[in-house]
mmCIF file of the N, C-alpha and C atoms, coordinates in Angstrom:
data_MODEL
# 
_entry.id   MODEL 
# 
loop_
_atom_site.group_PDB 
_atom_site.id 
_atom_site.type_symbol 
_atom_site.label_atom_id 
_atom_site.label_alt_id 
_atom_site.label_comp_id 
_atom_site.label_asym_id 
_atom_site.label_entity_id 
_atom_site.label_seq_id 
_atom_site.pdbx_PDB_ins_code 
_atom_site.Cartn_x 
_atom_site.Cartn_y 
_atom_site.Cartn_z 
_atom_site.occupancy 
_atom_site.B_iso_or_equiv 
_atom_site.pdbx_formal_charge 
_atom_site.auth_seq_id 
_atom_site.auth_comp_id 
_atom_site.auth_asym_id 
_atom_site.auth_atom_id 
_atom_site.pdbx_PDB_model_num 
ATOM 1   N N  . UNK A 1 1  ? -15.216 -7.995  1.184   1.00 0.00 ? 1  UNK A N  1 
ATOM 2   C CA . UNK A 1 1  ? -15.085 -8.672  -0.101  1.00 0.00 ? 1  UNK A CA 1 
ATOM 3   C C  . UNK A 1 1  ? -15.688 -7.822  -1.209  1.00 0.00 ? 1  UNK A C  1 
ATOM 4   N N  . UNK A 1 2  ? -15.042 -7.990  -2.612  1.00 0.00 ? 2  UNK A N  1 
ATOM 5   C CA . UNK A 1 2  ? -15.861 -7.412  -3.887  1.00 0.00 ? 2  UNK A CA 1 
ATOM 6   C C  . UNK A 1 2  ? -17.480 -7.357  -3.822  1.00 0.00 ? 2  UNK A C  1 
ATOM 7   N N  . UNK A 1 3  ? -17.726 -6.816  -4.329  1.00 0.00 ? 3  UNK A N  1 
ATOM 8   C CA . UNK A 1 3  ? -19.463 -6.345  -4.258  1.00 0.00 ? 3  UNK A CA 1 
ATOM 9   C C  . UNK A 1 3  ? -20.128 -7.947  -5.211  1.00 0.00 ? 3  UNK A C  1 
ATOM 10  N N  . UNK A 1 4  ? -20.589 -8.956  -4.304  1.00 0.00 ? 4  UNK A N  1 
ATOM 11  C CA . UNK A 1 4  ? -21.423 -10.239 -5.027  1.00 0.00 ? 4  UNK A CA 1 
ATOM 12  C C  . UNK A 1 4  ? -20.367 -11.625 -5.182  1.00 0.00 ? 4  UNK A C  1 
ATOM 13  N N  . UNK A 1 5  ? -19.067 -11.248 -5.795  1.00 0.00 ? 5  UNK A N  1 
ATOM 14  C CA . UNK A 1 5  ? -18.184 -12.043 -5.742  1.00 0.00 ? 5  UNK A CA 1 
ATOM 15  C C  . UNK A 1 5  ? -17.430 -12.920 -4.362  1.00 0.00 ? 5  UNK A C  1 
ATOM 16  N N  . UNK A 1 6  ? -16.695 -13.937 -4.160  1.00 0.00 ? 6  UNK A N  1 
ATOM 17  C CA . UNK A 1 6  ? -15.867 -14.255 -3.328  1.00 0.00 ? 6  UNK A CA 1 
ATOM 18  C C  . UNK A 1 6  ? -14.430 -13.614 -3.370  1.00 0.00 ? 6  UNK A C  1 
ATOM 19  N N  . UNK A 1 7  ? -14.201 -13.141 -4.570  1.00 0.00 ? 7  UNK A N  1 
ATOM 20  C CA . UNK A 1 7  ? -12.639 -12.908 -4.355  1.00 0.00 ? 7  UNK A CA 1 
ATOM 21  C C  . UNK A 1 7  ? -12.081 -12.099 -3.695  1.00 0.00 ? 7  UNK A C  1 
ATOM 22  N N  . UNK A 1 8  ? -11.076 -12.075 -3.225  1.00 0.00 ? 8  UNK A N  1 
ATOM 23  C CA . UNK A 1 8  ? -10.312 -10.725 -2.513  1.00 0.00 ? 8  UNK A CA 1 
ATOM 24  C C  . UNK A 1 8  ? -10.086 -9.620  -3.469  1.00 0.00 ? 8  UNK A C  1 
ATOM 25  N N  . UNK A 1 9  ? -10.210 -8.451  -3.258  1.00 0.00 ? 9  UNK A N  1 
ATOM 26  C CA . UNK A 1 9  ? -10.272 -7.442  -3.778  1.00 0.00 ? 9  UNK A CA 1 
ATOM 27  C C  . UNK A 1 9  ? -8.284  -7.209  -3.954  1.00 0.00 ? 9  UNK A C  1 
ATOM 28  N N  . UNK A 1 10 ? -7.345  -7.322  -2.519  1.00 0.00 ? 10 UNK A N  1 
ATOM 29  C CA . UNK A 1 10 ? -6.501  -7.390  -2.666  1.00 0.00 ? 10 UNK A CA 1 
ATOM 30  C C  . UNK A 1 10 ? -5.544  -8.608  -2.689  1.00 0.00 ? 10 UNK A C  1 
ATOM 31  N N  . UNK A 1 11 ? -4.535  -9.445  -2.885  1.00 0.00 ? 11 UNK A N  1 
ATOM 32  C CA . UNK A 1 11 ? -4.043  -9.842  -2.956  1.00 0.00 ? 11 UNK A CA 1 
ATOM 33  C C  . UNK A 1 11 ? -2.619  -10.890 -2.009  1.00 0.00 ? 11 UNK A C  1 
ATOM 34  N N  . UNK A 1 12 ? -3.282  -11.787 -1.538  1.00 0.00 ? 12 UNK A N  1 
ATOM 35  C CA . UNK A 1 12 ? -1.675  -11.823 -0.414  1.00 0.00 ? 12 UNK A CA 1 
ATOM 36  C C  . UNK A 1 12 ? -1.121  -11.105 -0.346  1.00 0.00 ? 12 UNK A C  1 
ATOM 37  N N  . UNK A 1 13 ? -0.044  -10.968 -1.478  1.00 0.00 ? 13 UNK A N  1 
ATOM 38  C CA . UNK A 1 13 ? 1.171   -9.996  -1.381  1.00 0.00 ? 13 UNK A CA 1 
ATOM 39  C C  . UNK A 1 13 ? 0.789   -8.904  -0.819  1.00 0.00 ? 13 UNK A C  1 
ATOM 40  N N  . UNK A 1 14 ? -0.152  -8.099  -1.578  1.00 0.00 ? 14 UNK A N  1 
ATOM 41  C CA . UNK A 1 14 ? -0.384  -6.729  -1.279  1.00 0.00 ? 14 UNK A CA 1 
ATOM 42  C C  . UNK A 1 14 ? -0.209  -6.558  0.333   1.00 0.00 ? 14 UNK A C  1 
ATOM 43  N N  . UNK A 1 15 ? -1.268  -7.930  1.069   1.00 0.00 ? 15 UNK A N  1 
ATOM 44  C CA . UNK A 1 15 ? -1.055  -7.312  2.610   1.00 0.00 ? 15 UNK A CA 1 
ATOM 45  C C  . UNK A 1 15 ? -0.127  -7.526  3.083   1.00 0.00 ? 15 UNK A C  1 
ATOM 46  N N  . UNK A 1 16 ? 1.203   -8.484  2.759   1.00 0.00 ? 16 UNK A N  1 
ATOM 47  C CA . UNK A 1 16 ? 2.383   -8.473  3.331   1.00 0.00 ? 16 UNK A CA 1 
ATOM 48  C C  . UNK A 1 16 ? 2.954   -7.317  3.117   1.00 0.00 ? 16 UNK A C  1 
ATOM 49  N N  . UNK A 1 17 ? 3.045   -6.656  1.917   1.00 0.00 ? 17 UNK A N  1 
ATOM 50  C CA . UNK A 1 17 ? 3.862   -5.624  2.215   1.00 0.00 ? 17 UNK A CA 1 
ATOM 51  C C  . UNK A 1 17 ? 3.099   -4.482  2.474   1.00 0.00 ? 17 UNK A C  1 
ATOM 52  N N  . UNK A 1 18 ? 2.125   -4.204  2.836   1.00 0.00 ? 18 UNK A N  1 
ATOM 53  C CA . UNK A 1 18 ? 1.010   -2.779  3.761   1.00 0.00 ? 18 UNK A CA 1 
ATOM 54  C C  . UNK A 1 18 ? 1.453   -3.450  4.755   1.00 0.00 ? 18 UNK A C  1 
ATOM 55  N N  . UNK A 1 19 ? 1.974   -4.763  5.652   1.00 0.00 ? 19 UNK A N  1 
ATOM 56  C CA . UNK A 1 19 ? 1.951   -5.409  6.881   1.00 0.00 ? 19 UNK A CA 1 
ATOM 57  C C  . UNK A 1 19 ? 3.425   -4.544  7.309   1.00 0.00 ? 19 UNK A C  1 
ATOM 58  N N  . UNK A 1 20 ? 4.580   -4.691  6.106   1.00 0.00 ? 20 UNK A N  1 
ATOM 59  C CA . UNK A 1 20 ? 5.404   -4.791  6.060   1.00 0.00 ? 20 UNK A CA 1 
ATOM 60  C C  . UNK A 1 20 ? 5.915   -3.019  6.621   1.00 0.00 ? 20 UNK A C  1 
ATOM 61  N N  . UNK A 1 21 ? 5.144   -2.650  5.758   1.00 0.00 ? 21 UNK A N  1 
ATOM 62  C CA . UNK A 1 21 ? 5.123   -0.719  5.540   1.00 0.00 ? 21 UNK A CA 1 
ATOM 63  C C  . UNK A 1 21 ? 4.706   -0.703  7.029   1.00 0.00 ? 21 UNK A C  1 
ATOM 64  N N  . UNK A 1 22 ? 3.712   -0.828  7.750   1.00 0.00 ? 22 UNK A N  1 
ATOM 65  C CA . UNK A 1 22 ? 3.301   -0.371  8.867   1.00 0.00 ? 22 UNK A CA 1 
ATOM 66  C C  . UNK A 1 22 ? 4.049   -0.553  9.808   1.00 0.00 ? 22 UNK A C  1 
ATOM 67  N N  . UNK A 1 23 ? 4.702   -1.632  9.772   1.00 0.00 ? 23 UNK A N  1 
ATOM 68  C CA . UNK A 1 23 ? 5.867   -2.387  11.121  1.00 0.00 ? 23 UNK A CA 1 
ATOM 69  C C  . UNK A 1 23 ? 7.207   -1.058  10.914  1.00 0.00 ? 23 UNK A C  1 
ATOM 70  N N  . UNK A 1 24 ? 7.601   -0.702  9.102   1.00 0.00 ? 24 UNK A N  1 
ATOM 71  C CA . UNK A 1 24 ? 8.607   0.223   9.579   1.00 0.00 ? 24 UNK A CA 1 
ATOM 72  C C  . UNK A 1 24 ? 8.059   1.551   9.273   1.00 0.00 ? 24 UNK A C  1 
ATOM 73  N N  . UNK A 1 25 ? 6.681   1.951   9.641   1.00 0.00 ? 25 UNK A N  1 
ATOM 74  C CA . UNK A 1 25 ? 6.332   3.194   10.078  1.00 0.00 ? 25 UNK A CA 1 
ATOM 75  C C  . UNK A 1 25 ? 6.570   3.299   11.221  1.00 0.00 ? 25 UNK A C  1 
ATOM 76  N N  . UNK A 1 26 ? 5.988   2.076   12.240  1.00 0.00 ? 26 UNK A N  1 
ATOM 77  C CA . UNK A 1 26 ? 5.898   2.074   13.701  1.00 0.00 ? 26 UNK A CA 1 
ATOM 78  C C  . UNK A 1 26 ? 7.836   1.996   14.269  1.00 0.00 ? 26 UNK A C  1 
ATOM 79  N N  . UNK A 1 27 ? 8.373   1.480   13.662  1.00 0.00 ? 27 UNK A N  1 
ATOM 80  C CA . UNK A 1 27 ? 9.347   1.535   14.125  1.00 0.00 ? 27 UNK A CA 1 
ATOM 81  C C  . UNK A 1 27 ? 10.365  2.898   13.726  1.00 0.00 ? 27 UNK A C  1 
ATOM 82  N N  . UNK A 1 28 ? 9.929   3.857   12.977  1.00 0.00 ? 28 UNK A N  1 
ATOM 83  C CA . UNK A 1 28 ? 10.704  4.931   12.519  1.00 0.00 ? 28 UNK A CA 1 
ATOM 84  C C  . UNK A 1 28 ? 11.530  4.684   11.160  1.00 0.00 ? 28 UNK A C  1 
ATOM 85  N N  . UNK A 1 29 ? 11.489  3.942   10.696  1.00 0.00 ? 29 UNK A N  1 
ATOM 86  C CA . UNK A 1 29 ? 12.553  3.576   9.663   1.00 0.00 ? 29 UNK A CA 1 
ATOM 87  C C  . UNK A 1 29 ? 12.008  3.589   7.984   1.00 0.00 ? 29 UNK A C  1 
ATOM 88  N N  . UNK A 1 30 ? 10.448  3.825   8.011   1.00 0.00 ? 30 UNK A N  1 
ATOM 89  C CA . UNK A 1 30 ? 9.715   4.014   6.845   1.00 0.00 ? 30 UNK A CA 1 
ATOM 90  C C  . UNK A 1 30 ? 9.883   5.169   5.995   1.00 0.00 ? 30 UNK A C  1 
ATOM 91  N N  . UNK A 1 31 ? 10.484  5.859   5.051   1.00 0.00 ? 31 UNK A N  1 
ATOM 92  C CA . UNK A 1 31 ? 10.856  7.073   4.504   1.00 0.00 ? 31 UNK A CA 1 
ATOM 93  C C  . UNK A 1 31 ? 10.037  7.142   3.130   1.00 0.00 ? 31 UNK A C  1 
ATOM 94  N N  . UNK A 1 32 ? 9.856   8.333   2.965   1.00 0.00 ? 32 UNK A N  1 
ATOM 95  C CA . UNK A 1 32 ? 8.983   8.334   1.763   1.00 0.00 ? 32 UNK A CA 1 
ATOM 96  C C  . UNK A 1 32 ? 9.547   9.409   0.330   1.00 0.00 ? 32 UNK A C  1 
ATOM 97  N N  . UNK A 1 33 ? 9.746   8.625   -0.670  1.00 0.00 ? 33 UNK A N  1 
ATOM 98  C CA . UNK A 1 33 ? 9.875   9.679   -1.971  1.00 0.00 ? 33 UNK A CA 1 
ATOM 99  C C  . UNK A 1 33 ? 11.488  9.888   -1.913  1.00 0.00 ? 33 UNK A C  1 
ATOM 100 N N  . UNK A 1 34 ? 12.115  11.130  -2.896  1.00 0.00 ? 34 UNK A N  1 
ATOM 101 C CA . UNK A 1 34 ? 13.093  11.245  -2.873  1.00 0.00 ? 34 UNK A CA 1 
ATOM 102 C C  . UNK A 1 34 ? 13.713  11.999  -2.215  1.00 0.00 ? 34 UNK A C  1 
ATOM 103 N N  . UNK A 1 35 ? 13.236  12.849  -1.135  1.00 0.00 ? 35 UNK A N  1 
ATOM 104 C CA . UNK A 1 35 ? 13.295  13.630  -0.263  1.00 0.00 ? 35 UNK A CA 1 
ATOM 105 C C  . UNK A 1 35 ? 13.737  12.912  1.117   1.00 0.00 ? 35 UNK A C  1 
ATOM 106 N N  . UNK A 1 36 ? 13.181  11.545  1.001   1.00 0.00 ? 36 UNK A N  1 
ATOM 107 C CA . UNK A 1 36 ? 13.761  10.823  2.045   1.00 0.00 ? 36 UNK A CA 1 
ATOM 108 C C  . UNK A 1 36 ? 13.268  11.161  3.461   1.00 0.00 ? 36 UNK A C  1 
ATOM 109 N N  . UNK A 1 37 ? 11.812  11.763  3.380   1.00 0.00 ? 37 UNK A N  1 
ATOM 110 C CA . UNK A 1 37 ? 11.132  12.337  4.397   1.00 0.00 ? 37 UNK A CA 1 
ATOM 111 C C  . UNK A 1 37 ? 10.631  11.093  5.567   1.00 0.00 ? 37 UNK A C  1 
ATOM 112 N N  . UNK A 1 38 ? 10.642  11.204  6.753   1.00 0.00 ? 38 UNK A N  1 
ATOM 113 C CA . UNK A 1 38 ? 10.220  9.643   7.507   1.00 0.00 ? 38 UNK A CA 1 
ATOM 114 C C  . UNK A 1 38 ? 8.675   9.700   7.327   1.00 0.00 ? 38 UNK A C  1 
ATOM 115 N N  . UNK A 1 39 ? 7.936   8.939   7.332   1.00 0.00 ? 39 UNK A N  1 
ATOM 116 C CA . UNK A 1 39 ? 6.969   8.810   7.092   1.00 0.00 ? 39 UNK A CA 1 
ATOM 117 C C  . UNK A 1 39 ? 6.031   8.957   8.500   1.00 0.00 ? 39 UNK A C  1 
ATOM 118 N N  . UNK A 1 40 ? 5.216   9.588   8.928   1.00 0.00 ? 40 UNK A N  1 
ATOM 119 C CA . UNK A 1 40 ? 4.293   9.744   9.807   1.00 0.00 ? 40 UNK A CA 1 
ATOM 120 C C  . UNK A 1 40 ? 2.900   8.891   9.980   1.00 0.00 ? 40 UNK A C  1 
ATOM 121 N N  . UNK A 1 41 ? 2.072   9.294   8.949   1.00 0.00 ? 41 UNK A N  1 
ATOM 122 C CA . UNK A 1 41 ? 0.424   9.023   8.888   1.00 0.00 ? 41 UNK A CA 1 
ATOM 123 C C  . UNK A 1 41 ? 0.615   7.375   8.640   1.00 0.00 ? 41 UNK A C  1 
ATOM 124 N N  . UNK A 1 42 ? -0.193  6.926   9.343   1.00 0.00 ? 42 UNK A N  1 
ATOM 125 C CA . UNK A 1 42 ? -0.551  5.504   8.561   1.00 0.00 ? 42 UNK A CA 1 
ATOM 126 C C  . UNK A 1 42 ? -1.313  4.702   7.764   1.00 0.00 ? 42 UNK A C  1 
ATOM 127 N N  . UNK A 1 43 ? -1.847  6.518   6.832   1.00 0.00 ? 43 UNK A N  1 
ATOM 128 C CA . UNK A 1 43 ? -2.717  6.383   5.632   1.00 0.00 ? 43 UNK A CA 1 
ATOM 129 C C  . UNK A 1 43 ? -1.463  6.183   4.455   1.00 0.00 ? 43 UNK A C  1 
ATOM 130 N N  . UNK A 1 44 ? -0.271  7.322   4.662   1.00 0.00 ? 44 UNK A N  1 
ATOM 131 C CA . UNK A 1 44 ? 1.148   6.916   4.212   1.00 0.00 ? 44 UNK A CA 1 
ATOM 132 C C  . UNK A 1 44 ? 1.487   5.981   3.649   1.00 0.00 ? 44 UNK A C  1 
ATOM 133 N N  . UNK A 1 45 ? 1.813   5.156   4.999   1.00 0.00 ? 45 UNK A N  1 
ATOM 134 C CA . UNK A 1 45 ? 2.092   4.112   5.029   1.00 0.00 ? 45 UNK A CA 1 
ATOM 135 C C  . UNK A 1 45 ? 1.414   3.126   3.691   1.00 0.00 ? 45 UNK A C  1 
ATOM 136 N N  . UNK A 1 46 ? 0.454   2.853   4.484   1.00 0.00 ? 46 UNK A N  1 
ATOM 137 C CA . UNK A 1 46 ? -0.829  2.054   3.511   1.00 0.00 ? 46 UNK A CA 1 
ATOM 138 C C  . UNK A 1 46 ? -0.141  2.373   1.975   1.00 0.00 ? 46 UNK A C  1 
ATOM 139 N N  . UNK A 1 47 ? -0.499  4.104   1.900   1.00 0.00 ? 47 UNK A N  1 
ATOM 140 C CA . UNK A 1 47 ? -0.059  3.979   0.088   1.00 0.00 ? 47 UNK A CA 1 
ATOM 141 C C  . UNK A 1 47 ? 1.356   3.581   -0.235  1.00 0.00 ? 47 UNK A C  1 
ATOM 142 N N  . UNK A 1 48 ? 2.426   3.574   0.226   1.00 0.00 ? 48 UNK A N  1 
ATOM 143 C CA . UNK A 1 48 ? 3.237   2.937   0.042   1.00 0.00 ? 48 UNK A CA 1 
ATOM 144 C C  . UNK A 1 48 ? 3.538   1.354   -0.081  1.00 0.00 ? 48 UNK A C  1 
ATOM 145 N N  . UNK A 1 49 ? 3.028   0.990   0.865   1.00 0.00 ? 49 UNK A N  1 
ATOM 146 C CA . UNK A 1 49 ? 2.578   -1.057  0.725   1.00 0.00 ? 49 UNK A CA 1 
ATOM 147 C C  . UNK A 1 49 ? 2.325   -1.334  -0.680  1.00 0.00 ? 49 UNK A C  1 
ATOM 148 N N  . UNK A 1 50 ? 1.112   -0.483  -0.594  1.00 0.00 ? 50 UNK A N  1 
ATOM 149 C CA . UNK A 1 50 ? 0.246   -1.070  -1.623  1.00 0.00 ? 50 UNK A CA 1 
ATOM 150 C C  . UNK A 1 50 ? 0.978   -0.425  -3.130  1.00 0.00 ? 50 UNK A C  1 
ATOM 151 N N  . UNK A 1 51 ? 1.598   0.603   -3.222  1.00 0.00 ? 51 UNK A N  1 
ATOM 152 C CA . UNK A 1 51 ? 2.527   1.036   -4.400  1.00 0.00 ? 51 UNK A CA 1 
ATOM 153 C C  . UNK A 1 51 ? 3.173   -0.399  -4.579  1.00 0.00 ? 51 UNK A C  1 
ATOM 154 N N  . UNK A 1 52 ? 3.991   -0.401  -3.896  1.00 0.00 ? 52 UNK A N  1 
ATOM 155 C CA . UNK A 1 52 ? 5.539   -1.226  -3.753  1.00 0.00 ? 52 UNK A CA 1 
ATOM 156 C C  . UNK A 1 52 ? 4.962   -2.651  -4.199  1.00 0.00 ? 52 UNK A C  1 
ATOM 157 N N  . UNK A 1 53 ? 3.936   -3.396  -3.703  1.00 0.00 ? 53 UNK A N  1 
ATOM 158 C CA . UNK A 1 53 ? 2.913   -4.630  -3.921  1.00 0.00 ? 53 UNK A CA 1 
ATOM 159 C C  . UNK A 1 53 ? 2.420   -4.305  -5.864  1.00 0.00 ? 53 UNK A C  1 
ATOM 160 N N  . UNK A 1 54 ? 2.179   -3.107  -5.989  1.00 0.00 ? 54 UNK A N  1 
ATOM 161 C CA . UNK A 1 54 ? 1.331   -2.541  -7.182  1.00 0.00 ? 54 UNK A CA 1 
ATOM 162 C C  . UNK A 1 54 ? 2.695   -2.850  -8.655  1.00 0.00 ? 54 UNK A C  1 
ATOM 163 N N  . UNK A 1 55 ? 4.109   -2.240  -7.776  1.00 0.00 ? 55 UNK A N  1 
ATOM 164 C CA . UNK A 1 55 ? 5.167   -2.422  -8.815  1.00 0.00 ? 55 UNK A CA 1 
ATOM 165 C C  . UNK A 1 55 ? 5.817   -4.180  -8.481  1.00 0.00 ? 55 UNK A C  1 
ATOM 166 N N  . UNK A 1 56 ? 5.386   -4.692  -7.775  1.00 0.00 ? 56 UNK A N  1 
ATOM 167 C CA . UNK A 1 56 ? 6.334   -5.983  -7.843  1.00 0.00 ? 56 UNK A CA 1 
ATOM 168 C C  . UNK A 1 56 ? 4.842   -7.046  -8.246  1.00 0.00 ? 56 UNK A C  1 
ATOM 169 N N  . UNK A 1 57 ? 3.870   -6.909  -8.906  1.00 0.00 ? 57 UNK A N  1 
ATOM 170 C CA . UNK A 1 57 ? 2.987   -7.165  -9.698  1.00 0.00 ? 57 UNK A CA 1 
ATOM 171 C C  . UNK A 1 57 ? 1.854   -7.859  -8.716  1.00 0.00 ? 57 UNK A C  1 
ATOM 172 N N  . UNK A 1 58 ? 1.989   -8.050  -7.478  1.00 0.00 ? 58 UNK A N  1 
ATOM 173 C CA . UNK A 1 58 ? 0.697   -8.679  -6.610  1.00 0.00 ? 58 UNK A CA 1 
ATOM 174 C C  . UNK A 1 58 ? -1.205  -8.130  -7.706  1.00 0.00 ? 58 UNK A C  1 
ATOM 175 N N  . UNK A 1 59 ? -1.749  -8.690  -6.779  1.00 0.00 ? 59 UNK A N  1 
ATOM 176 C CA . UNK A 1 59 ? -3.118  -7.989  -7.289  1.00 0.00 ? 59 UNK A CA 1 
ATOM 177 C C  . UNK A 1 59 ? -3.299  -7.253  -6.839  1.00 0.00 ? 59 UNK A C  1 
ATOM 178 N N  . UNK A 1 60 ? -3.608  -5.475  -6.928  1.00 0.00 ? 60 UNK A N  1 
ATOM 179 C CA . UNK A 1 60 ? -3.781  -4.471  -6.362  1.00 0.00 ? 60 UNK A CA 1 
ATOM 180 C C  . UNK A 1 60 ? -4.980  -3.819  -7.022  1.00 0.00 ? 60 UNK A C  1 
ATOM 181 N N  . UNK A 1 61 ? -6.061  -2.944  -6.830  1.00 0.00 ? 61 UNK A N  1 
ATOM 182 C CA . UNK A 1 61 ? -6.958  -2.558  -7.708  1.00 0.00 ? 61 UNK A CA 1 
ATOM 183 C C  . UNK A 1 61 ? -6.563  -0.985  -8.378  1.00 0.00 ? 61 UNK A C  1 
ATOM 184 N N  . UNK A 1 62 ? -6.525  -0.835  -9.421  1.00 0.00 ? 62 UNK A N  1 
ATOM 185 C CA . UNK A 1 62 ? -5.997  0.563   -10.142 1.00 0.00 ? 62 UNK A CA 1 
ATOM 186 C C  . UNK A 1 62 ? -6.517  1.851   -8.960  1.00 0.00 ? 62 UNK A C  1 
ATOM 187 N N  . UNK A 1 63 ? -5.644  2.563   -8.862  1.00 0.00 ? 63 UNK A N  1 
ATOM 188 C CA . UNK A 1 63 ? -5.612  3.988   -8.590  1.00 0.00 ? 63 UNK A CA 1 
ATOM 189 C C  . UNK A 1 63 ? -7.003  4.556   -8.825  1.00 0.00 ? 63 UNK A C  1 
ATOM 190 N N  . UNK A 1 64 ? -7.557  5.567   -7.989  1.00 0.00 ? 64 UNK A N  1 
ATOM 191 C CA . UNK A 1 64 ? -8.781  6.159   -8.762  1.00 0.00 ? 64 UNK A CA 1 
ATOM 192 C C  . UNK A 1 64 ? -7.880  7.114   -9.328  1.00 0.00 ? 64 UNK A C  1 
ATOM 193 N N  . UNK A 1 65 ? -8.565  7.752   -10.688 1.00 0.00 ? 65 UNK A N  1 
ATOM 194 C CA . UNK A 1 65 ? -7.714  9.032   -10.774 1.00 0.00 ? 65 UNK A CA 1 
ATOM 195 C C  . UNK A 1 65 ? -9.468  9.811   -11.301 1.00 0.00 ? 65 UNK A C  1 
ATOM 196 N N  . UNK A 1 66 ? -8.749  11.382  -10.872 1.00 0.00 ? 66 UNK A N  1 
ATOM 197 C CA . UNK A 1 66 ? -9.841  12.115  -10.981 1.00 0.00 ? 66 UNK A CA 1 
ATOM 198 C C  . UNK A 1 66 ? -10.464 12.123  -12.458 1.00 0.00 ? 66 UNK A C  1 
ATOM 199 N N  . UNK A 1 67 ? -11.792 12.812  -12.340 1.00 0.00 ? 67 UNK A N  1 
ATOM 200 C CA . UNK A 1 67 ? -12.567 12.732  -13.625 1.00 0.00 ? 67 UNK A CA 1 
ATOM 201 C C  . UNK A 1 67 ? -12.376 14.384  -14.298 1.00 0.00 ? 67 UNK A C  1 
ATOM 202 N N  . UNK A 1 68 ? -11.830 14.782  -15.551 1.00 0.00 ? 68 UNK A N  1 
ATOM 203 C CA . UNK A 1 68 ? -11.636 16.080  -15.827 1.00 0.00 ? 68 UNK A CA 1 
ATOM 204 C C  . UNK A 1 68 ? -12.173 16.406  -17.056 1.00 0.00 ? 68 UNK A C  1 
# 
């Protein structure tokens, strides 16, 4: 859980579709980008769920992006 709070950090949705991503990693059918590459890692995976959850508006927590 969030650091003090009760809430979920992520969102139903979000884990249906990381649930969703992992079932068609495991099954071969998960492809990634426009290259249409199959997807392997199931760190992959994960970022894809949670993209796809991130664009169909679930609660997801922002991206880190680096500090420059």
């Amino acid at each position: 859980m969030a650091k003090g709070t009760g809430r979920r950090r992520y969102g139903k949705k979000a884990g249906t579709k990381v649930e969703r991503a992992m079932h068609e990693m495991k099954a071969g059918t998960l492809r990634s980008g426009r290259s249409k590459r199959k997807v392997k890692s199931r760190k992959q995976a994960i970022a894809i769920g949670l993209s796809e959850a991130r664009k169909s508006g679930a609660r997801v927590p922002r991206k880190k992006s680096g500090s420059r």
